[in-house]
ChimeraX commands (.cxc) that place a marker at each C-alpha (Angstrom):
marker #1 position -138.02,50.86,28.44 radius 0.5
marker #1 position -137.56,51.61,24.81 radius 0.5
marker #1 position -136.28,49.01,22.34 radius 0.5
marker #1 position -134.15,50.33,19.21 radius 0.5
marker #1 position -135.36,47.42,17.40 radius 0.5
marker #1 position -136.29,43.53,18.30 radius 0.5
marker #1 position -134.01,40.60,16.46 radius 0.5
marker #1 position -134.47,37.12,16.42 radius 0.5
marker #1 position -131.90,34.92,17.99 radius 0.5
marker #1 position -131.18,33.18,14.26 radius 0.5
marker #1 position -130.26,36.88,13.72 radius 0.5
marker #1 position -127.91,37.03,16.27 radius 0.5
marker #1 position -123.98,35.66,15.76 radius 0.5
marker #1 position -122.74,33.30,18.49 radius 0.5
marker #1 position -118.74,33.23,19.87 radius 0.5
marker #1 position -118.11,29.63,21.45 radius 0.5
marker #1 position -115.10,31.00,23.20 radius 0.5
marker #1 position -117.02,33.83,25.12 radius 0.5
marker #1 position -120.72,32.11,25.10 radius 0.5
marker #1 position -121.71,35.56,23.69 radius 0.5
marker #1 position -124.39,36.31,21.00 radius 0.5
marker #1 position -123.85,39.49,19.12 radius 0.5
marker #1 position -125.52,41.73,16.57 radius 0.5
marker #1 position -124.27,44.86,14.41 radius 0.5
marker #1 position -125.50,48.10,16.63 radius 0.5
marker #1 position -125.77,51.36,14.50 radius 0.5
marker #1 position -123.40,53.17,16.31 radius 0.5
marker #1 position -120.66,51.06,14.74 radius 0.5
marker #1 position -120.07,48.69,17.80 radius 0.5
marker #1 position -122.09,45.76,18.65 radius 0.5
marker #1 position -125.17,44.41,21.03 radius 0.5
marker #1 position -123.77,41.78,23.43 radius 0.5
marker #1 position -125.68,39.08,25.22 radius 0.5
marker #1 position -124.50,36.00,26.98 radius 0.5
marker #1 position -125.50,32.42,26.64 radius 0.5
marker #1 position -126.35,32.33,30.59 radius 0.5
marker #1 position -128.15,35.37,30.46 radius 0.5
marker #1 position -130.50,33.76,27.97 radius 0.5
marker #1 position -131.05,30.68,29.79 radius 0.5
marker #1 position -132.07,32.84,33.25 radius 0.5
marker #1 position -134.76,34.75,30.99 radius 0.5
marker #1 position -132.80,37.82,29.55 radius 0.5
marker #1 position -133.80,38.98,26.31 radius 0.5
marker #1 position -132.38,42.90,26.37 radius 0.5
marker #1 position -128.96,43.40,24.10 radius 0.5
marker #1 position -127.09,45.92,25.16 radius 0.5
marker #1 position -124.32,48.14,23.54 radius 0.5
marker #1 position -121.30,48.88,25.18 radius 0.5
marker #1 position -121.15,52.07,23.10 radius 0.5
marker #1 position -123.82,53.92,23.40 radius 0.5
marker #1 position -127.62,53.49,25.18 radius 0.5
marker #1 position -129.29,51.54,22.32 radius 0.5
marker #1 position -131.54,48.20,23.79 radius 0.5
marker #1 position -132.75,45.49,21.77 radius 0.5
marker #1 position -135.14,43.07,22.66 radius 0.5
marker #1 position -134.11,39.23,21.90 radius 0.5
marker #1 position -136.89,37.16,20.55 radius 0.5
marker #1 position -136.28,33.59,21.29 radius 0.5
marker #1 position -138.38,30.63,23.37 radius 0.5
marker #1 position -136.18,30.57,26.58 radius 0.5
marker #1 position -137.67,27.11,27.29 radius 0.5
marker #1 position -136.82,25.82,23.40 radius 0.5
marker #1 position -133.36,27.74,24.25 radius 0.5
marker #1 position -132.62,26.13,27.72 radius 0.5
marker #1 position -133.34,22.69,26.31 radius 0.5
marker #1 position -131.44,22.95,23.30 radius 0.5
marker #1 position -128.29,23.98,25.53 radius 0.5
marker #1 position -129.21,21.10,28.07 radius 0.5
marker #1 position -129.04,18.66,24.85 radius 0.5
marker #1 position -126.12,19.78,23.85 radius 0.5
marker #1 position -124.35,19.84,27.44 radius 0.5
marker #1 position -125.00,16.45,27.00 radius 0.5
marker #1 position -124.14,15.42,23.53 radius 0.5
marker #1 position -120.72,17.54,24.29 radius 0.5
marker #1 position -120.61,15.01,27.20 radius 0.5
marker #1 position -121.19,11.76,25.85 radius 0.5
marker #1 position -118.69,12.77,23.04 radius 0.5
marker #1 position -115.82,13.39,26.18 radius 0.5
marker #1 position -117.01,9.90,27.43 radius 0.5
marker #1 position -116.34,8.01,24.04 radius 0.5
marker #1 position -112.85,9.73,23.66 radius 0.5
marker #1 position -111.92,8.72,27.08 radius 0.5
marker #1 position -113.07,4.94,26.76 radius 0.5
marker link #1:1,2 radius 0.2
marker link #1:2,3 radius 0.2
marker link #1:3,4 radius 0.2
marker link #1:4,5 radius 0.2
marker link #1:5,6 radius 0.2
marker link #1:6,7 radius 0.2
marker link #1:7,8 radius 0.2
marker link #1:8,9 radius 0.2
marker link #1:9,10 radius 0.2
marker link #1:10,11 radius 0.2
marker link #1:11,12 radius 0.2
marker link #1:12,13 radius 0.2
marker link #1:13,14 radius 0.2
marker link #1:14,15 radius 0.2
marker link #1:15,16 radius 0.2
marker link #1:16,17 radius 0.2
marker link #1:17,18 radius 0.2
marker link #1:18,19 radius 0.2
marker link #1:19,20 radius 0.2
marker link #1:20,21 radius 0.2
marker link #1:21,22 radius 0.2
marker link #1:22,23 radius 0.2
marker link #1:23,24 radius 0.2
marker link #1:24,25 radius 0.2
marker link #1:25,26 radius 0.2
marker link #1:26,27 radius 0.2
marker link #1:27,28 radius 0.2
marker link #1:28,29 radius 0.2
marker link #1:29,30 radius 0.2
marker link #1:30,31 radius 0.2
marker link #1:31,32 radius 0.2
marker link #1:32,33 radius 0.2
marker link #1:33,34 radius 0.2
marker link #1:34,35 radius 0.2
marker link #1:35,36 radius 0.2
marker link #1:36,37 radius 0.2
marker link #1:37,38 radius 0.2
marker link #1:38,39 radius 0.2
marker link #1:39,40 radius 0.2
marker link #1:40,41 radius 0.2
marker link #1:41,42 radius 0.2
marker link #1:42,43 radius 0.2
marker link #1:43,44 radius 0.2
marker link #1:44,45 radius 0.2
marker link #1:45,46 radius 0.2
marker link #1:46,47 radius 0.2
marker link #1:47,48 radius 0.2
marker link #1:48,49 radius 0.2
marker link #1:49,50 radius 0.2
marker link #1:50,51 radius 0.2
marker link #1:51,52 radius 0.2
marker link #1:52,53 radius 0.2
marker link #1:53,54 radius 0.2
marker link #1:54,55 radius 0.2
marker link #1:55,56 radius 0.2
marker link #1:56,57 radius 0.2
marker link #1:57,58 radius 0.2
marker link #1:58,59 radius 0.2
marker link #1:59,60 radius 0.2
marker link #1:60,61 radius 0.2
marker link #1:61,62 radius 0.2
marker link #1:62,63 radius 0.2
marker link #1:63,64 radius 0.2
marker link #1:64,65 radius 0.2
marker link #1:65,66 radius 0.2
marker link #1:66,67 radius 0.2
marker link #1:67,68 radius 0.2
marker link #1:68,69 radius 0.2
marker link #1:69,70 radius 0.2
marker link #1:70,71 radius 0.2
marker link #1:71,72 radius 0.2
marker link #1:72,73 radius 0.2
marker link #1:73,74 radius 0.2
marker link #1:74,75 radius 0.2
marker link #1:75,76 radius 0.2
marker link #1:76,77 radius 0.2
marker link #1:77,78 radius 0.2
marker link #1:78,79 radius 0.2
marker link #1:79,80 radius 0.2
marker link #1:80,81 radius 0.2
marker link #1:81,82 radius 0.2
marker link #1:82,83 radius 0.2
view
């Protein structure tokens, strides 16, 4: 598999509302990857566009721990509203 290029995942711009990650593609569109993809491992960014791949570079276990912490920060904040 070739890789147009390899980003970082500071690089990257995140969407709370679709739990995507996205970065500027050449073409004029954009890379795509999802939050849950990167948790399971994935670290290829598509574009919808045209065939360009980048490779993510991010620690999936510094990732999925990060997201577990804030799961449950995010939780205990639901808890202190409700009380």
């Amino acid at each position: 598999m070739v890789f147009h290029d390899e980003v970082e995942i500071e690089d990257f711009e995140y969407d709370e509302a679709t739990e995507t990650y996205t970065y500027p593609c050449p073409c004029g569109d954009i890379f795509r990857i999802s939050k849950e993809d990167l948790m399971y491992g994935e670290d290829i960014a598509r574009c919808a566009s045209c065939s360009l791949l980048i490779r993510v570079i991010y620690n999936v276990d510094e990732f999925v721990a990060k997201e577990e912490e804030a799961k449950k920060a995010k939780a205990g904040t639901s808890n202190l509203a409700v009380n």
